[in-house]
N, C-alpha and C positions, 0 to 999 in steps of 0.2 A: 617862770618860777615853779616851783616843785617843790610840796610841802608832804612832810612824815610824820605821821601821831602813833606814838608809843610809848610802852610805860617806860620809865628811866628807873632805875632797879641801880643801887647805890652810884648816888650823884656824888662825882669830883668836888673837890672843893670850887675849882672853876666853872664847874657845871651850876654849883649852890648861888657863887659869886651873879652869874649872867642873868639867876632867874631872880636873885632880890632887885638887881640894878631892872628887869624886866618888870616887877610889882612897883618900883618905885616912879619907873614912867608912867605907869599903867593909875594908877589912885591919885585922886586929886588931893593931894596935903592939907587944903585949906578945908574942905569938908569936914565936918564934925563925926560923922561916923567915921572916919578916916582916922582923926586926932587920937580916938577913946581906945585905939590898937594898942598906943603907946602910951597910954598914962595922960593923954595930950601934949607930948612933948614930942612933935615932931622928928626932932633930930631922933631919937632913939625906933625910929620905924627899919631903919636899916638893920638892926641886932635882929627886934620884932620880926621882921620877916623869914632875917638868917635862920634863927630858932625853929621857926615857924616849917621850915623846909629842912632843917635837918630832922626835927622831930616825925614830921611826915617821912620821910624817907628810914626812918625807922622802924613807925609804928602804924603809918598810912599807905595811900599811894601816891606817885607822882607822874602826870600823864604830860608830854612836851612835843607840840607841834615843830618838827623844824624845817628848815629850810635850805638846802643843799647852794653852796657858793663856792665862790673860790677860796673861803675862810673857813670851809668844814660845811660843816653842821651847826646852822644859828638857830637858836630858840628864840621861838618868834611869839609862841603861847604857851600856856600851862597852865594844869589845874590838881588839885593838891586837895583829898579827900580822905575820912576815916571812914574804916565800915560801921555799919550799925554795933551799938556800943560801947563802942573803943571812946576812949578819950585822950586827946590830943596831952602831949605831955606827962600822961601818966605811966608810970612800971606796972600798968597789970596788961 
């Protein structure tokens, strides 16, 4: 295996797709820190994340471990940060 970590600098929609379906393997649903993302309503963690990664890819950064296959390039981690200051969702 052969893994690459770099920033991802405007993610596809299929790129956005891979990393929410990746967050949602990744966090245990049943956990209460988990719930309080989404209002406690589980089902909406999938938007929750959507957002969460388009906003970053806006106004953060977005850093993706991948893994070279016969399938491309799979994201296999990632991490999704603001710099000091910034706030997540906001226009300033």
């Amino acid at each position: 295996m052969s893994f690459a970590i770099h920033m991802l600098e405007n993610p596809s929609g299929t790129e956005i797709d891979e990393m929410v379906k990746l967050c949602l393997r990744a966090y245990n649903q049943e956990e209460i820190s988990v719930k309080t993302l989404a209002g406690g309503d589980v089902g909406l963690l999938n938007d929750f994340f959507c957002a969460s990664l388009r906003a970053g890819a806006l106004g953060g950064k977005i850093c993706v471990a991948t893994e070279a296959g016969n399938d491309g390039n799979v994201i296999r981690g990632m991490a999704l940060w603001w710099p000091p200051g910034a706030e997540p969702f906001s226009q300033s």
